[in-house]
C-alpha positions as CSV (number, residue, x, y, z in Angstrom):
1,X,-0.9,-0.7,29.5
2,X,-1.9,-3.6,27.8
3,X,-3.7,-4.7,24.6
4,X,-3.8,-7.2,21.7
5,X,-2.0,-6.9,18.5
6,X,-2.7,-9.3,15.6
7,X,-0.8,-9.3,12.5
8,X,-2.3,-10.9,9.5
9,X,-0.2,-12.1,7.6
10,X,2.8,-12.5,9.7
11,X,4.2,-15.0,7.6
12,X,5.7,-12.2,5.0
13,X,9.1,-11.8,7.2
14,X,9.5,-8.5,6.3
15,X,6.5,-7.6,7.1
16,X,6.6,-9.1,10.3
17,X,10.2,-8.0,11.4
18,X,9.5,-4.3,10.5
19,X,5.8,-4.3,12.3
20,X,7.2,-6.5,15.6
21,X,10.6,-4.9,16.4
22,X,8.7,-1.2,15.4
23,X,5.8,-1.8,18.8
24,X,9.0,-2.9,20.3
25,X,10.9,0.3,19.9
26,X,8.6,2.4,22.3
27,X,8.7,1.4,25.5
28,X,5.3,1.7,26.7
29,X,4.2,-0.2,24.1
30,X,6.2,-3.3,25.3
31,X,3.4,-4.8,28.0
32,X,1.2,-6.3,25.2
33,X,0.6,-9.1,23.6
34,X,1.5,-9.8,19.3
35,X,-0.5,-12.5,17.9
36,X,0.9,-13.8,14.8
37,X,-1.4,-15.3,11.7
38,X,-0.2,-17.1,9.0
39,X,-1.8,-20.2,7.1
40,X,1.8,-21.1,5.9
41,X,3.1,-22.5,9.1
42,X,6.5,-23.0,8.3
43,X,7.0,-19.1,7.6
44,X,4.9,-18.2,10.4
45,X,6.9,-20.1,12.8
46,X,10.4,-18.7,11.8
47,X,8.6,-15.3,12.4
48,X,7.5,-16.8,15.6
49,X,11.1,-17.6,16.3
50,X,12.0,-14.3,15.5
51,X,10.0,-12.2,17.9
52,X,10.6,-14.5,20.5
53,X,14.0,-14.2,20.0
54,X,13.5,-10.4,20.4
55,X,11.6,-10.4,23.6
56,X,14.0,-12.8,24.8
57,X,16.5,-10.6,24.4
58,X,15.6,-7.8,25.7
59,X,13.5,-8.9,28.6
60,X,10.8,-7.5,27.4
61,X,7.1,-8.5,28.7
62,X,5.5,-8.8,25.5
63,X,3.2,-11.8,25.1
64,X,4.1,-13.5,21.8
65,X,1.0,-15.8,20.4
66,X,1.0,-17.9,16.7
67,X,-1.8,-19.7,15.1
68,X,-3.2,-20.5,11.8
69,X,-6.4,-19.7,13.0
70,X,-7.2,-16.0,12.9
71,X,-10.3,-16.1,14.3
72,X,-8.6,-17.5,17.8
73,X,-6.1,-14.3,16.9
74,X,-9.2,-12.2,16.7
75,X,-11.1,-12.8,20.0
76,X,-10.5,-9.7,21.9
77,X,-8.2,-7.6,19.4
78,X,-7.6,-3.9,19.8
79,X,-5.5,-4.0,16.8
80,X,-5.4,-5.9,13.5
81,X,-2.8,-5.7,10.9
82,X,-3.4,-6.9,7.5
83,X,-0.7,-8.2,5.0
84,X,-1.3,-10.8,2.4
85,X,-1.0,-11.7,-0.9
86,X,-4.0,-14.7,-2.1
87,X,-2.8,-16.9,-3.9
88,X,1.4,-16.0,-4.0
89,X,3.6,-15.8,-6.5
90,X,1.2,-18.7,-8.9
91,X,-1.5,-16.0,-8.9
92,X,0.5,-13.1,-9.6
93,X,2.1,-14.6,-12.7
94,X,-0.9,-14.8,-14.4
95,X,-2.0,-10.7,-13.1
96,X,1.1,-9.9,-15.4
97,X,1.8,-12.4,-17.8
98,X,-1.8,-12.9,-19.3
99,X,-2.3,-9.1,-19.8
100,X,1.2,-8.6,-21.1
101,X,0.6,-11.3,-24.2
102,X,-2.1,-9.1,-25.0
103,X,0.2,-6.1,-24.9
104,X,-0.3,-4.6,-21.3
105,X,2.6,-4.2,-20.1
106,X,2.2,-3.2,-16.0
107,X,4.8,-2.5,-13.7
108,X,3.4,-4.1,-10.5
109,X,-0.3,-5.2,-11.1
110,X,-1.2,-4.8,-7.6
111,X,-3.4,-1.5,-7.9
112,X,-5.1,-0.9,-11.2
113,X,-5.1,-2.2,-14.9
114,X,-6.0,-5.7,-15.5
115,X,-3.7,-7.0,-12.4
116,X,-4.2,-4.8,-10.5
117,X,-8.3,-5.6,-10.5
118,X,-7.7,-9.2,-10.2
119,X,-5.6,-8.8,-7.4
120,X,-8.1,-6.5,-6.0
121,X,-10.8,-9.4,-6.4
122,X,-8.3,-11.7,-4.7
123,X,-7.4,-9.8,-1.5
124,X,-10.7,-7.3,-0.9
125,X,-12.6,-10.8,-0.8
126,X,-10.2,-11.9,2.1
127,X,-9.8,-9.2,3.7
128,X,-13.9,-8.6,3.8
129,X,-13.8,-12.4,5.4
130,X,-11.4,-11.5,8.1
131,X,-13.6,-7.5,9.0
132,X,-17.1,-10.2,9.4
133,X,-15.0,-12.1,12.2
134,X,-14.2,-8.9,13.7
135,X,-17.4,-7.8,13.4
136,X,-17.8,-10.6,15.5
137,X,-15.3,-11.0,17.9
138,X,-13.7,-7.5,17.9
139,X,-16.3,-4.8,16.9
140,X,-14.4,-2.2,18.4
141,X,-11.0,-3.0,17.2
142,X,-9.2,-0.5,14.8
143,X,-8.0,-2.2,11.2
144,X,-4.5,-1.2,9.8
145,X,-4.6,-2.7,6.1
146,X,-1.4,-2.9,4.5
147,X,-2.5,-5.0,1.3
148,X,-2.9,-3.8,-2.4
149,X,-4.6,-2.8,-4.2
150,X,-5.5,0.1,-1.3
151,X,-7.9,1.9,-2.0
152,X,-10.5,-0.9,-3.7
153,X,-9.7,-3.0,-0.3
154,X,-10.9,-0.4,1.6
155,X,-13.5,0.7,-0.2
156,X,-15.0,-2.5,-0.6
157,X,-14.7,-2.1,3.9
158,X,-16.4,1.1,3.8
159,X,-19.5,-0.6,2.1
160,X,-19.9,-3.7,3.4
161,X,-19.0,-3.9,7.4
162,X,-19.0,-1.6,10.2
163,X,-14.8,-1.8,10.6
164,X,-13.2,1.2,11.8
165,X,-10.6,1.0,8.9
166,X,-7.5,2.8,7.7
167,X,-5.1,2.2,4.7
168,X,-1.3,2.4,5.1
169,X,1.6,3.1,2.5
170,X,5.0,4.5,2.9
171,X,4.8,6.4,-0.3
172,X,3.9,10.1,1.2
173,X,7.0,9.9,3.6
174,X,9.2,8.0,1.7
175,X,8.9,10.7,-1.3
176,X,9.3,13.3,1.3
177,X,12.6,12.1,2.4
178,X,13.3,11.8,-1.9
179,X,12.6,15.4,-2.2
180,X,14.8,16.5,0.8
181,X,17.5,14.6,-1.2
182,X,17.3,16.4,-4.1
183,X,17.5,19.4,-2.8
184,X,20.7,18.7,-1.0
185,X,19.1,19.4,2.7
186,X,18.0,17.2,6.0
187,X,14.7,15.6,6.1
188,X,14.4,17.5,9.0
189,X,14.5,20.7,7.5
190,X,11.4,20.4,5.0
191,X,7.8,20.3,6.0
192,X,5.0,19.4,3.3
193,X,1.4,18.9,2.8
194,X,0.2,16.0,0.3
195,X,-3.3,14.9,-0.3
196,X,-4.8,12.6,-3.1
197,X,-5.5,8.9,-3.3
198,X,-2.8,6.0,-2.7
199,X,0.2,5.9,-4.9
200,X,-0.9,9.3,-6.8
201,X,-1.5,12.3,-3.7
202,X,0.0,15.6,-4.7
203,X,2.6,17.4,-2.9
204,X,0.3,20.2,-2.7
205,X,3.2,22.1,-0.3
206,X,7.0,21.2,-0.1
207,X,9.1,23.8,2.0
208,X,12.6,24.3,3.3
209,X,12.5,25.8,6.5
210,X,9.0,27.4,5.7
211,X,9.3,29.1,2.3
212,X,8.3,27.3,-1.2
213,X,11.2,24.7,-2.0
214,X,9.3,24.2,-5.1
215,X,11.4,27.3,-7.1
216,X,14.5,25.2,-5.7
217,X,13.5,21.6,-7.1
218,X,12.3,23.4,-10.6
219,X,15.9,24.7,-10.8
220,X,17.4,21.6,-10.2
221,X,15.2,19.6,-12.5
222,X,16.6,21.8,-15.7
223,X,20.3,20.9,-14.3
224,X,21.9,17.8,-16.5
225,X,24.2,17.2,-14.1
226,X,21.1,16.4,-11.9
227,X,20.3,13.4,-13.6
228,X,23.7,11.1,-13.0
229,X,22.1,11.2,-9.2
230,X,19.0,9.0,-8.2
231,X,17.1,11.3,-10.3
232,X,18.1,9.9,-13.4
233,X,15.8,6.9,-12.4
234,X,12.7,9.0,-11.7
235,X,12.5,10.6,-14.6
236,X,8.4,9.6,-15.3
237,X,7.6,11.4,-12.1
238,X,9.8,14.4,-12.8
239,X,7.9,14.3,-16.1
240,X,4.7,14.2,-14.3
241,X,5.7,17.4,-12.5
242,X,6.8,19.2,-14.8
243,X,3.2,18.7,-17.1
244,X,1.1,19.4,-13.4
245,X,3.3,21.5,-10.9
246,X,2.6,19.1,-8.3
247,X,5.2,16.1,-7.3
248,X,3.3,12.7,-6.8
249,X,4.1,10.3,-4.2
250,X,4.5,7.2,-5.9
251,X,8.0,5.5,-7.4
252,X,8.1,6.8,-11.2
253,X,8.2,3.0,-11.6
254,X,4.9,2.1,-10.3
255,X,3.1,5.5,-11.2
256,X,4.1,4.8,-15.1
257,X,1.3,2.3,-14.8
258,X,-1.9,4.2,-13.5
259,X,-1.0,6.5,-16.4
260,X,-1.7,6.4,-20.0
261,X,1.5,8.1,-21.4
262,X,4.4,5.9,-20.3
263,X,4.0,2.5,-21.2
264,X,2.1,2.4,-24.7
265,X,5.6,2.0,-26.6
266,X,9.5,0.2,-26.4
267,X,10.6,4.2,-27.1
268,X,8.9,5.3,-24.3
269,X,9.7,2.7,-21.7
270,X,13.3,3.0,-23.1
271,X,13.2,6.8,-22.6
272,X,11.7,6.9,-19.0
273,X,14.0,4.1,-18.3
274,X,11.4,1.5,-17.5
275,X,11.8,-2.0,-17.2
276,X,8.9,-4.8,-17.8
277,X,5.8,-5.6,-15.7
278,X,8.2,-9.1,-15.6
279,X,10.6,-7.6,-13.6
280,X,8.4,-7.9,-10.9
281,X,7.9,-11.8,-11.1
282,X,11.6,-11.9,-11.3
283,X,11.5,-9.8,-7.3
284,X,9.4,-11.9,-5.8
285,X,11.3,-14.7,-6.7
286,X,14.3,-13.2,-5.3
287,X,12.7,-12.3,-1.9
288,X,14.1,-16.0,-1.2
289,X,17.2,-14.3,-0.2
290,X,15.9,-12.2,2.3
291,X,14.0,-15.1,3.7
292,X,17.9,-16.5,3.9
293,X,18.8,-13.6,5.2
294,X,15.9,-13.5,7.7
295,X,16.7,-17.0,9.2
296,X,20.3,-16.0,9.7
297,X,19.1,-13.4,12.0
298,X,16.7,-15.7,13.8
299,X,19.6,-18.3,14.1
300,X,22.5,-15.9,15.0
301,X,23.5,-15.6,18.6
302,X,24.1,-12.1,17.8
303,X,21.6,-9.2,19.8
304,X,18.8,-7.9,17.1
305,X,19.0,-4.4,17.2
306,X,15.8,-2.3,18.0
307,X,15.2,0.1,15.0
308,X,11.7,2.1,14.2
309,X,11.0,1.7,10.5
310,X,8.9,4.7,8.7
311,X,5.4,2.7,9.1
312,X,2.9,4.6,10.5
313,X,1.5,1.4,12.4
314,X,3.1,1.7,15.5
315,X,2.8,5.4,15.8
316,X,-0.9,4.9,15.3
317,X,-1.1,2.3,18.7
318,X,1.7,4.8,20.2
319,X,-0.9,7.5,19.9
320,X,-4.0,6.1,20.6
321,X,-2.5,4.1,24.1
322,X,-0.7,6.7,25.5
323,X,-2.4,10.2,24.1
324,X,0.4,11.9,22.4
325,X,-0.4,13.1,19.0
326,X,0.6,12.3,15.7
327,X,0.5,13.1,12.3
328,X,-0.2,10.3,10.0
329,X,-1.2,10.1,5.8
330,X,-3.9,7.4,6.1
331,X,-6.0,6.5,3.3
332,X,-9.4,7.0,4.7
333,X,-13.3,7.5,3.3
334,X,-13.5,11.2,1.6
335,X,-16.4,12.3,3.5
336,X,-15.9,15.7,2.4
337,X,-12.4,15.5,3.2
338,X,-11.5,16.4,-0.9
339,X,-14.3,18.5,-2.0
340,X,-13.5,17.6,-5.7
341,X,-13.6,14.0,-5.3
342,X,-16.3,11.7,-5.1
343,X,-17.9,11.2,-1.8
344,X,-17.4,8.4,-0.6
345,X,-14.2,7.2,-2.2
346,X,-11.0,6.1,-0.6
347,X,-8.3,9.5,-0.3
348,X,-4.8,9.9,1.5
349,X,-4.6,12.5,3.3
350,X,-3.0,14.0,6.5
351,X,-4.4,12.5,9.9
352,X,-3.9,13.7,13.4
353,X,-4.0,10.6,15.7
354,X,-4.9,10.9,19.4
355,X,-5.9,8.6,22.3
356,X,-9.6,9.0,20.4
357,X,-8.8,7.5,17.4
358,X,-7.4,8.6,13.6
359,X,-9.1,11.6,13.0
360,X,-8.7,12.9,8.9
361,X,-7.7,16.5,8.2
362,X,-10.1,18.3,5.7
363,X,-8.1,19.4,2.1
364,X,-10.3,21.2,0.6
365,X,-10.0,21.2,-3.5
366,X,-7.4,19.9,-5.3
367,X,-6.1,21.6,-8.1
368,X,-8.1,20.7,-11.1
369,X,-5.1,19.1,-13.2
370,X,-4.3,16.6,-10.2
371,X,-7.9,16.0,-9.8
372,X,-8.7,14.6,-13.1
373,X,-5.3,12.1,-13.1
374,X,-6.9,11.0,-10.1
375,X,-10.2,10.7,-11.0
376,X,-9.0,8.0,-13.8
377,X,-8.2,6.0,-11.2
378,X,-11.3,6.4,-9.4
379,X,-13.4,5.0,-12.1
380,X,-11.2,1.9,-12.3
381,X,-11.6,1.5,-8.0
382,X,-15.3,2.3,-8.2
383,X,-16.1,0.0,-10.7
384,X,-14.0,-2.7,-9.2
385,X,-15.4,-2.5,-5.6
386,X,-19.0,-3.0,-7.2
387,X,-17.7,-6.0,-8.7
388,X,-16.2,-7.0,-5.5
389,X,-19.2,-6.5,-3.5
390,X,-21.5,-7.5,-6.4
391,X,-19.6,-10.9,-7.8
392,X,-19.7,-9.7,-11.0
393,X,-17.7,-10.5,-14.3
394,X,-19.6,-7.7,-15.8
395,X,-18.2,-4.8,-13.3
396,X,-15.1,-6.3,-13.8
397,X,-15.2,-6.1,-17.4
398,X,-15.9,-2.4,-17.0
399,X,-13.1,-1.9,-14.4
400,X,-10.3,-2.6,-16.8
401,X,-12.6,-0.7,-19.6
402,X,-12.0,2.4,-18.5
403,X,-8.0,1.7,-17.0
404,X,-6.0,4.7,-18.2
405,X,-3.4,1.8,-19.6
406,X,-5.2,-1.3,-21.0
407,X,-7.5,1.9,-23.1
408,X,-4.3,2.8,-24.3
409,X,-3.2,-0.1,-25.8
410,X,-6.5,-2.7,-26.5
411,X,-9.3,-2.7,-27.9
412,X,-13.1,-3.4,-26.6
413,X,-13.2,-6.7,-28.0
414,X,-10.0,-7.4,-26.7
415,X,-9.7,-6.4,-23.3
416,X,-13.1,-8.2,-22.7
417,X,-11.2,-11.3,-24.5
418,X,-8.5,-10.6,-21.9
419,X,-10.9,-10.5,-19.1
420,X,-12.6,-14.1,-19.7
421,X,-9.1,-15.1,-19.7
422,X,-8.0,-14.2,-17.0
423,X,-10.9,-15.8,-14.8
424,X,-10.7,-19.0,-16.5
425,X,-7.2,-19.1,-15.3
426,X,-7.8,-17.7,-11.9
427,X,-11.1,-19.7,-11.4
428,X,-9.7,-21.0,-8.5
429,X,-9.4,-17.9,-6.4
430,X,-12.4,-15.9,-7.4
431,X,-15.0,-18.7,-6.1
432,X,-18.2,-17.1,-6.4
433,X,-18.4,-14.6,-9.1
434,X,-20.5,-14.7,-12.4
């Protein structure tokens, strides 16, 4: 079988290494070709250098394209991958450090409060940019979007293009294999259902060889002992838990910041064990050495070993080339899909994937207490994919109104201070808006 692969963003080694060597891993999959889009050439080409390498290797038949231009990419796609980050590192110092000197102090910024918005401004208006020219040159073409802030990216799709669109995250599987952990069992011996919106869905069931592992994890959780493990670093989502009954999916690191109860004071932070929203300027900086890393595998005479990450992406094209089914958690359009959340809104929830397409699972309601955390974050994603759509200061001013964190700490007057400030210093990538 054959068809066309572009990733987006290619130039993010990770990234790329993960998605490439991933396709790789099944063999059907090999007879295709990978186009590879970066506007940084230099990191583009070492990612170039590393999937030929791969192919080379293994003597595979893969077809291995680079360009700058994605539109070239784009001309008869049956797959596009998105990845990036606008503006780097530059414009995600100022997502953090300008609402931190106002007293916001987020974890990540790259889903709501005040950085998370901005970067939602950022990326949504590229990625909306790259679904025209599919729209264009590859209408029938399925996108994968791995960029943040999720769900306002593809929302923002939903609304404006006709792009058959799904969001991807690691969060639902990677807390699965967290839970399995703590528990003491195999992965392989727990099953679960989980539904909610990226970086907050619910474990709505956890089981241990089909019965309730819940009564098991609640027994743990009151053990001291408990707590020297890796659990003694997840301590705002055990808290979480323990307030709702459901676990959430997302690190207690990053989920302290959609929240209004984790972050407001030093006593708190201290308590829950959370560092600053810095910390995070501080990691990308570092991601140097796995760049180092990264080329040392490219230049290495040694074989590169074929391993499947957890990323859903290639089961997705494993599924829809060759038939076999799959169960996914795709952030997708609630068109009914969680009865007590708006219509219309981006969800994660559990999709079966066939030689058809992605096809989302209906939920049903969610319980009430998971459904209102949620629905705080709604409001920010809403409001902040009008403003995309809209170019519009104002909608942005309202987005980080109502965030669950920046109304914790700031005032009206202030976080529309905070606002102006921020787009005078990001001027530069938000052409377009007033």
């Amino acid at each position: 079988m054959t068809f066309k692969v572009v990733l987006i963003g290619a130039g993010s080694h990770v990234f790329g290494q993960n998605l490439i060597t991933d396709i790789l891993s099944y063999p059907e999959l090999r007879d295709c070709t990978i186009s590879l889009v970066d506007i940084d050439k230099d990191r583009l080409s070492l990612t170039e250098a590393f999937a030929r390498k791969l192919v080379d290797q293994w003597g595979f038949k893969t077809k291995i394209e680079a360009t700058t231009d994605r539109r070239e990419a784009l001309e008869g796609a049956d797959y596009v991958v998105t990845s990036i980050r606008v503006g780097g590192l530059e414009a995600t110092k100022l997502d953090l450090e300008i609402p931190l000197k106002y007293g916001v102090d987020q974890a990540v910024g790259d889903t709501v409060g005040p950085g998370g918005v901005f970067y939602g401004l950022k990326n949504a208006s590229a990625i909306l940019d790259i679904c025209y020219d599919m729209e264009e040159l590859c209408p029938d073409a399925l996108l994968m979007n791995y960029t943040n802030p999720m769900a306002i990216i593809c929302w923002s799709v939903y609304e404006a293009t006709k792009v058959n669109v799904v969001g991807l995250c690691h969060s639902v599987q990677g807390t699965a294999y967290t839970l399995a952990n703590y528990i003491n069992v195999p992965p392989t011996e727990i099953s679960y259902r989980a539904a909610g919106i990226n970086h907050m869905s619910w474990f709505l069931e956890f089981k241990w060889r089909g019965k309730d592992a819940y009564p098991i994890l609640r027994k743990k959780i009151e053990d001291p002992d408990f707590y020297k493990s890796s659990a003694g670093r997840d301590l705002v989502r055990i808290e979480v838990f323990k307030a709702v009954g459901y676990y959430p999916s997302e690190s207690s690191h990053h989920l302290s910041e959609y929240l209004p109860y984790f972050r407001k004071r030093q006593d708190v932070m201290e308590k829950f064990k959370l560092g600053r929203g810095l910390r995070r300027i501080q990691f990308m900086e570092d991601r140097g050495k796995e760049d180092e890393a990264f080329r040392k595998l490219v230049e290495s005479p040694e074989k590169i070993p074929i391993r499947r990450s957890a990323e859903y992406c290639s089961t997705i094209i494993y599924s829809m080339e060759t038939g076999m089914p799959s169960l996914i958690y795709g952030n997708v359009r609630n068109t009914g899909l969680i009865v007590n959340l708006p219509y219309g809104c981006c969800v994660e929830v559990p999709c079966l994937v066939d030689k058809t397409g992605i096809h989302p699972c209906y939920v049903g309601k969610l319980p009430p207490q998971c459904v209102a955390l949620n629905r705080m974050n709604i409001n920010v994603q809403e409001l902040a994919t009008r403003a995309v759509l809209e170019k519009s200061k104002e909608l942005v001013f309202h987005a980080i109104l109502v965030d669950p964190l920046t109304s914790a700490m700031l005032t009206i007057d202030e976080i529309r201070t905070m606002v102006d400030e921020m787009f005078k210093a990001e001027e530069k990538y938000l052409k377009g808006f007033s």
